[in-house]
Every structure is written in structure tokens, then in C-alpha cells.
Backbone bond lengths (Angstrom), bond angles and torsions (degrees), N, CA, C in turn:
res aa  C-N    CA-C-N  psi(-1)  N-CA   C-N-CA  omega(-1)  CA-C   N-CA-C  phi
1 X - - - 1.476 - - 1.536 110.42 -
2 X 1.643 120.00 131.20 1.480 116.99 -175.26 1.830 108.22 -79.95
3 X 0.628 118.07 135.83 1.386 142.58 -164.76 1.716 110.17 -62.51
4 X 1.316 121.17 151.38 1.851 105.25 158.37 1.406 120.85 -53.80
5 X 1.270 111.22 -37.74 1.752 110.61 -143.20 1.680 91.68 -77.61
6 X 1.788 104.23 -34.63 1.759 105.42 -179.40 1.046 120.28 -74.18
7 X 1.721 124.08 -1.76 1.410 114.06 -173.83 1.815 106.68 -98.35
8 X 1.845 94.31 -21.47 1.242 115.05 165.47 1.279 135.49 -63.15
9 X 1.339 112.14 3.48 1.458 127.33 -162.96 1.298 82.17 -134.87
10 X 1.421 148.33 -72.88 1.825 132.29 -177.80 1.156 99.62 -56.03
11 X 1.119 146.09 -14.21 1.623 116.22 175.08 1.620 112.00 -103.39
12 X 1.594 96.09 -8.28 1.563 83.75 169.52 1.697 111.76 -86.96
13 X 1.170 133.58 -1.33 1.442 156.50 -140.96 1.643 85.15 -117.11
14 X 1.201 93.70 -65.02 2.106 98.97 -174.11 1.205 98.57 -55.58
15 X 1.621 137.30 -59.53 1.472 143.48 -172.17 1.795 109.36 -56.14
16 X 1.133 111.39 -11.43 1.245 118.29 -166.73 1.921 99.27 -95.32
17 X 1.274 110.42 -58.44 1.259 131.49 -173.32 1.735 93.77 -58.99
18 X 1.564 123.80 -65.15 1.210 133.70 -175.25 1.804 106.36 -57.84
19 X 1.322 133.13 -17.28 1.244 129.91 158.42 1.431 108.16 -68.34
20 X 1.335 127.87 -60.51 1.336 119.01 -156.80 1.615 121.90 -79.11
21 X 1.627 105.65 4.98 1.162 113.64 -178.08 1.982 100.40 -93.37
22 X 1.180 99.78 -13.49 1.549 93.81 166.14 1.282 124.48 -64.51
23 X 1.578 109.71 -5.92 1.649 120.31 166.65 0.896 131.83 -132.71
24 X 1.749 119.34 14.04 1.252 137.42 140.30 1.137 144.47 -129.81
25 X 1.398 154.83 114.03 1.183 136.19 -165.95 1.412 132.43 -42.58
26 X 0.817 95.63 -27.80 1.797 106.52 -173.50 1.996 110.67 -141.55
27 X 1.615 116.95 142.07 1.576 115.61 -168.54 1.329 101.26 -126.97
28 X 1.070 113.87 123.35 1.773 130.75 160.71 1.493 105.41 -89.20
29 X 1.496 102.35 127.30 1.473 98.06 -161.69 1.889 100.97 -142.39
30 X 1.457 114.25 111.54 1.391 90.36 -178.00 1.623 104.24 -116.70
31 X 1.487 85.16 147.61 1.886 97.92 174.38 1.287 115.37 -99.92
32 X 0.942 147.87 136.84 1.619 146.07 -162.16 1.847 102.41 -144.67
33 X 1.122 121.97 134.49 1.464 124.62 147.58 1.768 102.55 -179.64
34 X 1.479 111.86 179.35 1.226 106.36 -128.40 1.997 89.46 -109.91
35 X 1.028 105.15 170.21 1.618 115.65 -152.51 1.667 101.49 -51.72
36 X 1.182 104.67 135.61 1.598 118.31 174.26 1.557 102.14 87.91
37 X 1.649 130.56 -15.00 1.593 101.98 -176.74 1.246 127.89 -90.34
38 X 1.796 134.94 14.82 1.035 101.55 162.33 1.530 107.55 148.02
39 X 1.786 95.56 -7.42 1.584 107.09 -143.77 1.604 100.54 -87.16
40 X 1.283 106.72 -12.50 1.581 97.30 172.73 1.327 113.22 -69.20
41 X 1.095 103.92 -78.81 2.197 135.69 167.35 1.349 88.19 -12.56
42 X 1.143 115.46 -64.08 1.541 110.02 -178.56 1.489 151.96 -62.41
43 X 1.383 83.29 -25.46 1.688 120.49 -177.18 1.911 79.86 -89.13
44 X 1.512 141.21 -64.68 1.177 112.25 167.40 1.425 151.74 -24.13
45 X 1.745 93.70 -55.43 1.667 110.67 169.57 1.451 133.66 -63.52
46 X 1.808 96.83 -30.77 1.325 92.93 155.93 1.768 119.91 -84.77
47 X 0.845 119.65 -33.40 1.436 117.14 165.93 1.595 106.19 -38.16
48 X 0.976 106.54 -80.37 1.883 113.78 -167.21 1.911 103.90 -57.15
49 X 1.118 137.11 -3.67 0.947 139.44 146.37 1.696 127.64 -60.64
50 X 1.230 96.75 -67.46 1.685 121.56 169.17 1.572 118.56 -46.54
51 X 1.346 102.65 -26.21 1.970 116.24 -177.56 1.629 77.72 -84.05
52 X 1.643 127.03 -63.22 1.419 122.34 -148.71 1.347 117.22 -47.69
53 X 2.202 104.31 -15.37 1.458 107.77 177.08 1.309 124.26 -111.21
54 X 1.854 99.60 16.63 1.644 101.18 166.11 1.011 101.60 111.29
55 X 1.354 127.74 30.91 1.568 105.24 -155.71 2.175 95.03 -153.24
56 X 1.352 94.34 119.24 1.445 92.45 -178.83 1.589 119.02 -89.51
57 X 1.293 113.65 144.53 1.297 126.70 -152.24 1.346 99.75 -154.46
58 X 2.046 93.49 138.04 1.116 101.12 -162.69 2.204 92.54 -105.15
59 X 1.236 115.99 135.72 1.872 93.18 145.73 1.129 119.07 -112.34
60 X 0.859 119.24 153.04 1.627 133.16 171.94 1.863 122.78 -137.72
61 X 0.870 105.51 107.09 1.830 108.54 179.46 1.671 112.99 -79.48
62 X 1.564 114.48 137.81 1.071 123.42 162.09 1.500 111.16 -22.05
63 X 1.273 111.04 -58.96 1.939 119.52 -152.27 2.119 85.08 -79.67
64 X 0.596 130.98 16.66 2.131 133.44 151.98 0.917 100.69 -81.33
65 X 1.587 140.12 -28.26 1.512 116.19 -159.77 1.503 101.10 -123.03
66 X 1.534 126.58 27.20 1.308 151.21 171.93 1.446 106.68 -45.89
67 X 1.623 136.53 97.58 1.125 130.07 156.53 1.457 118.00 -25.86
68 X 1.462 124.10 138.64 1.672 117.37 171.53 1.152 112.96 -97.35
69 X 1.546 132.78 164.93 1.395 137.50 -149.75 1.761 103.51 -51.24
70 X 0.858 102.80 -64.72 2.025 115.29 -167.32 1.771 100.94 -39.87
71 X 1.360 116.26 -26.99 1.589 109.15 -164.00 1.690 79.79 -114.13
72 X 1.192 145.64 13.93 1.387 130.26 -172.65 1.828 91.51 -115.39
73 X 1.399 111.09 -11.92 1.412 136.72 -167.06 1.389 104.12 -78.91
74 X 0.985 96.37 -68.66 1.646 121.94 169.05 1.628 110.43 -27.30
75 X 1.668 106.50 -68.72 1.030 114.04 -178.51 1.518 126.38 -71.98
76 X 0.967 120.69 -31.31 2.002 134.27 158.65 1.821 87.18 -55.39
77 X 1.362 145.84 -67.05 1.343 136.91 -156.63 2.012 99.08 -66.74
78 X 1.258 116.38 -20.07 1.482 108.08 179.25 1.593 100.55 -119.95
79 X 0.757 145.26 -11.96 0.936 123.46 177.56 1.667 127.00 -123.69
80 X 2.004 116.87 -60.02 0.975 127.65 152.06 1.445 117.02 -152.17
81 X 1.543 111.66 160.31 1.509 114.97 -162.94 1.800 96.72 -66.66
82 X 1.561 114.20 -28.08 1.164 105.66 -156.39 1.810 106.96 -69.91
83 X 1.621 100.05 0.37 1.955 87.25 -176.50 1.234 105.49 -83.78
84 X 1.405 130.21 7.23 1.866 124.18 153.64 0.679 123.60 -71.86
85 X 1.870 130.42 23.12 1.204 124.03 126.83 1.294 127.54 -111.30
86 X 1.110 116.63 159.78 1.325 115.65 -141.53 2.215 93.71 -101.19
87 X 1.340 125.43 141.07 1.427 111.48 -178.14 1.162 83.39 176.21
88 X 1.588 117.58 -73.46 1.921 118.08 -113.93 1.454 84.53 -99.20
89 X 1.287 93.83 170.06 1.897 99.45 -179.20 1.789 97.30 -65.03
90 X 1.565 127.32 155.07 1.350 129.32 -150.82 1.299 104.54 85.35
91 X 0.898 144.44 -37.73 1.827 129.87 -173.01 1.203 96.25 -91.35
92 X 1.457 140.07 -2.53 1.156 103.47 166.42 1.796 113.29 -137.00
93 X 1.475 107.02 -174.15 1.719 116.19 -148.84 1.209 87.27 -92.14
94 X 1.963 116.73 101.13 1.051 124.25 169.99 1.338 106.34 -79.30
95 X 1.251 124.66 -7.15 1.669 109.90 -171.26 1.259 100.77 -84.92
96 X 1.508 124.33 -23.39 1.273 145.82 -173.37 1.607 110.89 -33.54
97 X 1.511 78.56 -79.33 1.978 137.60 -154.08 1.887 76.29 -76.03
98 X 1.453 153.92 -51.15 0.889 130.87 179.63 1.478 129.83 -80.48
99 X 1.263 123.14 -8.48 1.641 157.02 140.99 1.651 103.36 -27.57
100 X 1.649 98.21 -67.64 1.441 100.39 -173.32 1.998 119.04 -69.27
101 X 1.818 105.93 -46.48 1.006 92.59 177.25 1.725 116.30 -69.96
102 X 1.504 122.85 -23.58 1.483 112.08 -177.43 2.178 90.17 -56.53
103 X 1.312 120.31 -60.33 1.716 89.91 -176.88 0.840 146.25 -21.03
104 X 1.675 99.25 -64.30 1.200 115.61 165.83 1.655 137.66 -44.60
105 X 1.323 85.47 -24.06 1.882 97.53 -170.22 2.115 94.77 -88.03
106 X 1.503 97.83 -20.84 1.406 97.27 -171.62 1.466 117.99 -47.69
107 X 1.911 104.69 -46.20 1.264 131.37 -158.63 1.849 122.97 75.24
108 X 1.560 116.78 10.46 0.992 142.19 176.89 1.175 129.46 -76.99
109 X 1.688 131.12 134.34 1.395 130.17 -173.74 1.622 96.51 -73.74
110 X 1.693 97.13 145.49 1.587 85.83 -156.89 1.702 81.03 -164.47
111 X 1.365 122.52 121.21 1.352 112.76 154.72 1.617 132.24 -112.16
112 X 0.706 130.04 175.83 1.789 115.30 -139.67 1.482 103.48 -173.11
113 X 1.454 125.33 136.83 1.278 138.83 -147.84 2.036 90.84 -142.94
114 X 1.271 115.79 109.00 1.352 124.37 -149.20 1.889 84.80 -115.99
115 X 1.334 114.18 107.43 1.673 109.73 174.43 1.576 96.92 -52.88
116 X 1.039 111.63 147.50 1.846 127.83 158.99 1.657 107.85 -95.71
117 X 2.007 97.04 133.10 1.101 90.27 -159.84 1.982 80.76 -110.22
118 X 1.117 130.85 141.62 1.322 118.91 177.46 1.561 99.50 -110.49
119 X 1.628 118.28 150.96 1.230 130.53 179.65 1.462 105.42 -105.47
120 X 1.068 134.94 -18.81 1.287 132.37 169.29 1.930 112.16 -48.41
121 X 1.805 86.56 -58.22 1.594 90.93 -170.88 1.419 112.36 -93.18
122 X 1.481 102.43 8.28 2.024 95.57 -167.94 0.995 155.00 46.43
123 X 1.882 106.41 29.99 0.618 149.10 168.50 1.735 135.00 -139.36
124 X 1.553 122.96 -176.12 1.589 111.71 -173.13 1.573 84.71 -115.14
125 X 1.333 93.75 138.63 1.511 129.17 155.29 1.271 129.65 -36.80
126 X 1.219 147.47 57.07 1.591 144.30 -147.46 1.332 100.30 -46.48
127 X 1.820 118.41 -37.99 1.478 112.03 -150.03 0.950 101.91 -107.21
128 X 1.232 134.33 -8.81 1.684 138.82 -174.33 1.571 111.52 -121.34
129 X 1.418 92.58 135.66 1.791 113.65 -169.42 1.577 112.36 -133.59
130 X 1.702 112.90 128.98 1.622 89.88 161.79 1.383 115.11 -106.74
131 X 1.799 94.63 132.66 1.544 80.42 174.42 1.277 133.14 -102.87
132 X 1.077 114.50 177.93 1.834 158.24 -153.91 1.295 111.37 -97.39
133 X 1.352 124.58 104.64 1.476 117.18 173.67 1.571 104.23 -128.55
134 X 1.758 126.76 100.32 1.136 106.50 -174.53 1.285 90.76 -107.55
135 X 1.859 101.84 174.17 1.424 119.99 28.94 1.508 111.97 -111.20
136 X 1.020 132.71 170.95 1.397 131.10 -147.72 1.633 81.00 -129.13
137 X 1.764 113.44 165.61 1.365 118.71 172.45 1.682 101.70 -103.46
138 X 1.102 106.03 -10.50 1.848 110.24 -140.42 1.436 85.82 -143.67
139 X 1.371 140.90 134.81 1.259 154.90 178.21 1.759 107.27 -136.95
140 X 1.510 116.46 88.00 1.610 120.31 172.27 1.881 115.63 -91.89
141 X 1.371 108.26 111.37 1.173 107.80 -151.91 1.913 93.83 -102.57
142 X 1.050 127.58 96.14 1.305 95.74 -163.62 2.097 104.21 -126.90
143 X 1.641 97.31 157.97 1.529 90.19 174.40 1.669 79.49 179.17
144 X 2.248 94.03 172.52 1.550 112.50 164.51 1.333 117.30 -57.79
145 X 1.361 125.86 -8.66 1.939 110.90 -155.91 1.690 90.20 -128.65
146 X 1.619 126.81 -17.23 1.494 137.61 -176.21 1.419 111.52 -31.96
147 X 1.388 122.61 86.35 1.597 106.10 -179.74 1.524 98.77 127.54
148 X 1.444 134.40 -46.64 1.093 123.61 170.42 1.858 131.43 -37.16
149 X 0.979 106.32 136.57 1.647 122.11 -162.37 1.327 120.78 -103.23
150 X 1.254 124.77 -26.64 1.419 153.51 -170.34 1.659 115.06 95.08
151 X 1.460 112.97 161.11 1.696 99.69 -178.62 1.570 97.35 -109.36
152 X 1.377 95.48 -156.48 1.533 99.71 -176.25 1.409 135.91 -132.53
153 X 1.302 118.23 157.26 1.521 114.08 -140.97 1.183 117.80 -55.45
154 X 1.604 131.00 -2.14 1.610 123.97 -172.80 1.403 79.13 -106.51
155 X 1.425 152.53 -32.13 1.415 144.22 173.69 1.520 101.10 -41.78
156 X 1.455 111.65 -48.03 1.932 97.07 -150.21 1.294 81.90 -97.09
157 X 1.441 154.53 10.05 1.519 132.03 160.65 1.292 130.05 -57.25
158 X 1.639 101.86 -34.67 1.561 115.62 -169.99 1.716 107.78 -108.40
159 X 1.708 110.15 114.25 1.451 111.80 -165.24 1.400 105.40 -64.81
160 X 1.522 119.47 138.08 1.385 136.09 169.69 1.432 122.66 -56.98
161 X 1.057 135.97 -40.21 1.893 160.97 -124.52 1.743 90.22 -171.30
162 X 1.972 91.04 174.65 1.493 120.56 170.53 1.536 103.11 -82.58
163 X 1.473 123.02 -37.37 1.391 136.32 161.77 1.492 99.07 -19.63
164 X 1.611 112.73 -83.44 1.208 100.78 -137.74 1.525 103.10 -96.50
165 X 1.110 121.71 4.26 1.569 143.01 173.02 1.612 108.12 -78.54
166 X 1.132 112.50 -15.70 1.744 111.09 -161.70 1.975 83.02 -134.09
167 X 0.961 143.59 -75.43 1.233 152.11 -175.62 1.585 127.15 -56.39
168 X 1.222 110.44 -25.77 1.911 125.17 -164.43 1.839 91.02 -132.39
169 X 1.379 124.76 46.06 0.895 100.43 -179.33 1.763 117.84 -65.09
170 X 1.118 112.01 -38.50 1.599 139.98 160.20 1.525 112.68 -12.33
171 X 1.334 101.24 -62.53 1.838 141.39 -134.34 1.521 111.68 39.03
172 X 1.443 116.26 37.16 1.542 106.61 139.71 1.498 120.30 -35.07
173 X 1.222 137.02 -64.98 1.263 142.93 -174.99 1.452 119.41 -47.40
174 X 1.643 105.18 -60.86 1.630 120.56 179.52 1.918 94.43 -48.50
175 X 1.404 97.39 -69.42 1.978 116.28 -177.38 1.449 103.14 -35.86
176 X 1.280 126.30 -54.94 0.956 120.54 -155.24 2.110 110.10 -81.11
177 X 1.363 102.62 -30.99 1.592 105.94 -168.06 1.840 89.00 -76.48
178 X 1.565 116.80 -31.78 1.117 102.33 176.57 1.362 162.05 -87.00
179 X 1.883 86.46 3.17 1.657 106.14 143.72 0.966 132.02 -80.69
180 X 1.342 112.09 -6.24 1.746 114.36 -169.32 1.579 100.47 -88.43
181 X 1.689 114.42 -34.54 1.343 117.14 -157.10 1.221 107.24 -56.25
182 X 2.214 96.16 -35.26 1.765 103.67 -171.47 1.629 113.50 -54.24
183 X 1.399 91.28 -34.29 1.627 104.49 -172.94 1.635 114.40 -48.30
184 X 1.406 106.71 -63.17 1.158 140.32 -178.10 1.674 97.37 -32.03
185 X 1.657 102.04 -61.35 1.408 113.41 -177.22 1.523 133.62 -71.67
186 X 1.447 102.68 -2.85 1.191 131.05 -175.65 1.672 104.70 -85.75
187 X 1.514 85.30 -62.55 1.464 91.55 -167.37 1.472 135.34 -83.72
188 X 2.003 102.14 -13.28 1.303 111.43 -178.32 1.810 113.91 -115.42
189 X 1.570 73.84 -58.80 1.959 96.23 -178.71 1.325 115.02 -39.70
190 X 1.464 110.31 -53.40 1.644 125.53 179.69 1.329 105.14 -48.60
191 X 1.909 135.95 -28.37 0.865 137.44 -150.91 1.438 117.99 -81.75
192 X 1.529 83.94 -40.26 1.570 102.44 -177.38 1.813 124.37 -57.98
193 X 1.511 104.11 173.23 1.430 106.34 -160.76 1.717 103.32 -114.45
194 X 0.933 104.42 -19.04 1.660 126.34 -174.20 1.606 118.85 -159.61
195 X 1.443 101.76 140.42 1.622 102.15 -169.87 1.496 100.71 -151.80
196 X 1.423 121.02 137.73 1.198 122.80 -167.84 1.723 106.26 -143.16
197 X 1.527 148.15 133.06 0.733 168.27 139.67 1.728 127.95 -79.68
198 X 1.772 97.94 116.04 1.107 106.64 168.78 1.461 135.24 -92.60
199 X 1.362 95.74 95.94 1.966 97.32 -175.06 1.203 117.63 -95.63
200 X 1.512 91.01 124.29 1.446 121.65 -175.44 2.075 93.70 -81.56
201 X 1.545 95.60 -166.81 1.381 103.79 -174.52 1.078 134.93 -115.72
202 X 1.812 110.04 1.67 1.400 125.92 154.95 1.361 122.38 166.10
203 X 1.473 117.19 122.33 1.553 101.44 -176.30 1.243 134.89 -3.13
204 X 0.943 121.03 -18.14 1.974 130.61 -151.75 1.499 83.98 -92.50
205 X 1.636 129.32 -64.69 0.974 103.05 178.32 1.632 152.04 -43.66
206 X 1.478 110.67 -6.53 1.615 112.44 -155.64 1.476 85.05 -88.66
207 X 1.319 131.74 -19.29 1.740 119.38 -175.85 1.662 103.57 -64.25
208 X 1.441 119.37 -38.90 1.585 102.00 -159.14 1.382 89.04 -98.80
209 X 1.662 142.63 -42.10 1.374 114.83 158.45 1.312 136.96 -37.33
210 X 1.255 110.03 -50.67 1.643 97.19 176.34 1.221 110.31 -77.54
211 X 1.380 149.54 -20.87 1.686 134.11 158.98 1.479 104.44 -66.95
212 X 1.099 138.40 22.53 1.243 120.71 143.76 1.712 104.59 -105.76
213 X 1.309 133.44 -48.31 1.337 105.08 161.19 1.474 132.76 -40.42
214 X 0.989 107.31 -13.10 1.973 129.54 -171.03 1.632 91.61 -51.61
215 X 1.845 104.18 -50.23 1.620 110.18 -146.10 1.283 91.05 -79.32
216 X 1.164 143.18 -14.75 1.339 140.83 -159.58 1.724 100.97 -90.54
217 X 1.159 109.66 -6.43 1.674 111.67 171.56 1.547 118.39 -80.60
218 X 1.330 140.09 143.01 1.454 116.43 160.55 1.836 120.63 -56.83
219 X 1.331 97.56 131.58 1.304 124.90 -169.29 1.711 101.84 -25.77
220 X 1.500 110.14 -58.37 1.644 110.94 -162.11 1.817 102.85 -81.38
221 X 1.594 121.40 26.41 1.639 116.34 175.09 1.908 91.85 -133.90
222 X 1.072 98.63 9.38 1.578 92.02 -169.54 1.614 107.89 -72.13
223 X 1.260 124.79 -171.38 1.308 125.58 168.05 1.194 108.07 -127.58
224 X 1.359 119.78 143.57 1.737 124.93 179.01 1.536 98.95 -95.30
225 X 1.798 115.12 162.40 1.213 127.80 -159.50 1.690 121.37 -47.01
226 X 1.533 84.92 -34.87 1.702 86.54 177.09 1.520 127.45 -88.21
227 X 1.592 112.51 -6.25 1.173 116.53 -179.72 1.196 99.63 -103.36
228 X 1.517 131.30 4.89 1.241 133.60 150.89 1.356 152.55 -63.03
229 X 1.918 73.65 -47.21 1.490 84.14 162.90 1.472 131.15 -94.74
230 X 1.631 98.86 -4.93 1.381 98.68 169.35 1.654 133.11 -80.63
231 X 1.965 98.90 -8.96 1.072 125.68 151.32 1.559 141.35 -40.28
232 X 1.610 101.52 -36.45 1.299 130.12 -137.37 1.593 73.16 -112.47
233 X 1.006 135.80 -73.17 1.481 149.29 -158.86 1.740 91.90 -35.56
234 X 0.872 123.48 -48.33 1.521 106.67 -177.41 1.542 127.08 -89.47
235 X 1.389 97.20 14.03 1.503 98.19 152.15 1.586 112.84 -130.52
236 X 1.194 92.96 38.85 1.841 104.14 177.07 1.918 107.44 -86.83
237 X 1.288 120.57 -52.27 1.099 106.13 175.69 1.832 127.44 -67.78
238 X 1.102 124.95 -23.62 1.527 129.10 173.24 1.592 100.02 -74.23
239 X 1.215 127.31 -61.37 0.994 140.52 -171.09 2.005 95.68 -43.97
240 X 0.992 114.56 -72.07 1.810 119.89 167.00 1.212 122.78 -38.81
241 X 1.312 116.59 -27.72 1.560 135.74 177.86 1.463 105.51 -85.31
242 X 1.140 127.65 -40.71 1.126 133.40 -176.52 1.673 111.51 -84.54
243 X 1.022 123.07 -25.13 1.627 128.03 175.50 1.465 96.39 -85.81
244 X 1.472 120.21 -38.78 1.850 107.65 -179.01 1.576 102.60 -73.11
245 X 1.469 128.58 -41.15 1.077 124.88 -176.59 1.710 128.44 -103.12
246 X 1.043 107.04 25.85 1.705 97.94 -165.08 1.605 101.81 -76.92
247 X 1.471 128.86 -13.51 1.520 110.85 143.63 1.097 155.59 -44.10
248 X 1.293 103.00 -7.71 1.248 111.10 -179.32 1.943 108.37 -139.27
249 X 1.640 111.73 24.76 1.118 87.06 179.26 2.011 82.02 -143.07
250 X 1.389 106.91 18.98 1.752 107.80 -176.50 1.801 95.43 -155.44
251 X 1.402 110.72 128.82 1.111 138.24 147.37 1.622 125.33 -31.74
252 X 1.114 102.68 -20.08 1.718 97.63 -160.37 1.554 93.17 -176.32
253 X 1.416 130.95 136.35 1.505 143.58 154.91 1.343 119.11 -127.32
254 X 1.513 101.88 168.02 1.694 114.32 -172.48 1.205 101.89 -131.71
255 X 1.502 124.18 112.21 1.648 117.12 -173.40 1.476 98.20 -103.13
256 X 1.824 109.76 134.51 1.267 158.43 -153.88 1.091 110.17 -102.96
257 X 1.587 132.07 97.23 2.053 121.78 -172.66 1.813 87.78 -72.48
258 X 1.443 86.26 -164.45 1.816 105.20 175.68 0.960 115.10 -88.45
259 X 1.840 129.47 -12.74 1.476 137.21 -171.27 1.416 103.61 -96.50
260 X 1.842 120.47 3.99 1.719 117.09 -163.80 1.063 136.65 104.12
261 X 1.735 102.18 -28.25 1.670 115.34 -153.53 1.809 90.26 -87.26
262 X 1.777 84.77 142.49 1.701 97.28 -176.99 1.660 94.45 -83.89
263 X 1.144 111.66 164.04 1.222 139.25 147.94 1.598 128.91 -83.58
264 X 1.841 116.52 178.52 1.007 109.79 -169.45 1.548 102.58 -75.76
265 X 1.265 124.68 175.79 1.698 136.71 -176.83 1.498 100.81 -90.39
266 X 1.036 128.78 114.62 1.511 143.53 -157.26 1.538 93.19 -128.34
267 X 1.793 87.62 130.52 2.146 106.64 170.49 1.467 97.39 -113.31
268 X 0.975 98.28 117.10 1.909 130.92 170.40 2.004 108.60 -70.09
């Protein structure tokens, strides 16, 4: 059962979004926090709120615009093996993901055929698409890396994990996700109208949150503890960057205890 204090926090989030549209027609809005806390469910609740006031709204998550294996291939053959997995900013189709928000920003009837990216198989769907009917009033942009800026060069010298200590000896990998992030931030983040971050209370948590999303997979695509956490390891350094810095790269946060429970809706 969802709680008072959480319904008190999406409607202060909806009231927030529903103000600023009194001075624009249309809101790009991104939610960001880090694997397992919440940011989908949430990015829902405010959605299904925002319709309750008339108002159509699009979401869309980072992990939709997920490069599929053959172009993630590509990039492990030029750059590093570690971009065959799929996470860090680089895995996914920024030309894509900026396609959709220039529509959106158009305000134009516009229909649109969205590849499906599935996480089960780790890969995109040739035959399955969601579609796109703009123009949207409400634009929810949401994912783990949403808002990230890139860090800085005495940050990515010293490896985070066994990952990047044993694997990145180079830091091709670190170097490389961290021009893209600028990109990312250049080309999308900057775009937006509102941005909100959910801070949780310390890396440590994203292992037992995300093994409970784990179960929500069919049993024979799931990952066991250690391929989990070796999973997890490559979104360990942004994810740290983003809890030291989300002042300066989000408008507004929601701080997250260790038991789940949201907090009040906080302007930065």
C-alpha cells in the first residue's frame, strides 16, 4: 500500500510541473536517481496524476534508447570491450533520444515509431515499437545516469571498483563515457525545464534494490548475485558522482532512507 507522505511528494512534484506550465506550453522534465530507487514507479505516479489534470504526458526512460548488441560491438572493437555492456552514457542512441526531444520541443502533430529496447534479451526488438503520438504537454524523461554532467579528470584517474582497476587499466572506458556524458548534457539535459533527483543514502544500497527488481525478470534471464554485482560495478562511479554532486546538476531532490520511504520534495 503507497503511503501518505509518497502521495505527498507526487502531488507536490505534479503541483510543481502544473505551475510552470503557466509559462510554457509544453515541460521537459527529467527524473534521475540511481538503480533500484524508485525512479520509474515514480515517474508513473506523477504521470497518472498529471493526465488526472487533463494533461497528456509522455514518459520515456534513458534504458529505450539502449544501443543493441551489433552497435555496442562496434564500440568494444574501437574503443573498449567493457561497452558490451549496456548502462553508461555511450550505449545509448543519442541521435535518437535527441530526435525525440527536438519533437517534443516542436509542439507538432507528429507520429513516431519508438524501436523497443528489451532487457531480458539485451537487445532491440526488430518487430516491436512503442508508439509516439505527439505533441505531448508533459515530457518525463527518466533513467540512472539522467542529469549527469561528466566528472573530472583527477576523479577518473583513481579506479573506483575491481572493474575498473583490473579491466580500464587505460581509462579508455572511464575517458571515453566521459565525453559523451558532456554531450549528453549538452545536447539534452540543458534542454530541460525541470529536473529532480532521487537521493538515496549510499551506493551500498543499489545491490539489494536492484535484486529485487532482478525477481521481476523471468527466472531463466535473471542474474545471480555475482553477475549482479559485477553488473552494478559499472554504474558505481556516476552513480557516486551524482550523490556528491546532484547540486549542481538538478533543480530540485527527494531524499530516499534505506527502508524506501521518500522524503519531502526539496528546491535546490
Amino acid at each position: 500500500m503507497i503511503n501518505k507522505s509518497y502521495l505527498n511528494t507526487v502531488k507536490e512534484v505534479t503541483d510543481k510541473i502544473i505551475d510552470l506550465r503557466k509559462k510554457r506550453k509544453n515541460i521537459f522534465c527529467l527524473i534521475s536517481g540511481p538503480q533500484g530507487s524508485g525512479k520509474t514507479t515514480f515517474s508513473s505516479h506523477v504521470k497518472s496524476a498529471l493526465q488526472k489534470n487533463k494533461l497528456k504526458v509522455l514518459v520515456l526512460s534513458i534504458d529505450n534508447f539502449y544501443l543493441g548488441k551489433k552497435d555496442r560491438e562496434k564500440l568494444s572493437y574501437k574503443i573498449s570491450n567493457l561497452f558490451l555492456t549496456r548502462g553508461v552514457p555511450g550505449t545509448h542512441n543519442l541521435k535518437l533520444l535527441k530526435e525525440i526531444v527536438k519533437k517534443f520541443k516542436s509542439k507538432k502533430k507528429n507520429k513516431f515509431k519508438l524501436p523497443l529496447f528489451s532487457k531480458g534479451h539485451d537487445d532491440i526488438l526488430k518487430s516491436k515499437f512503442i508508439h509516439l503520438n505527439f505533441p505531448y504537454d508533459v515530457f518525463i524523461l527518466e533513467g540512472w545516469c539522467v542529469g549527469y554532467r561528466g566528472s573530472s579528470v583527477s576523479r577518473l584517474k583513481k579506479p573506483i571498483n575491481q572493474m575498473e582497476r583490473l579491466l580500464d587499466k587505460n581509462l579508455k572506458w572511464r575517458n571515453h563515457v566521459n565525453r559523451v556524458s558532456k554531450k549528453y548534457a549538452s545536447l539534452i539535459y540543458k534542454k530541460s525545464d525541470f529536473s529532480i533527483f532521487l537521493k538515496i543514502p549510499s551506493f551500498n544500497q543499489v545491490f539489494y534494490w536492484r535484486k529485487k527488481q532482478e525477481q521481476q525478470i523471468p527466472k531463466k534471464l535473471r542474474m545471480n548475485n555475482n553477475q549482479l554485482k559485477k553488473f552494478i560495478s559499472f554504474y558505481q562511479r556516476i552513480t557516486m558522482d551524482l550523490l556528491k554532486d546532484y547540486k549542481k546538476c538538478f533543480n530540485s531532490f527527494i531524499p530516499i532512507d534505506s527502508r524506501h520511504n521518500f522524503g519531502r520534495y526539496k528546491i535546490l
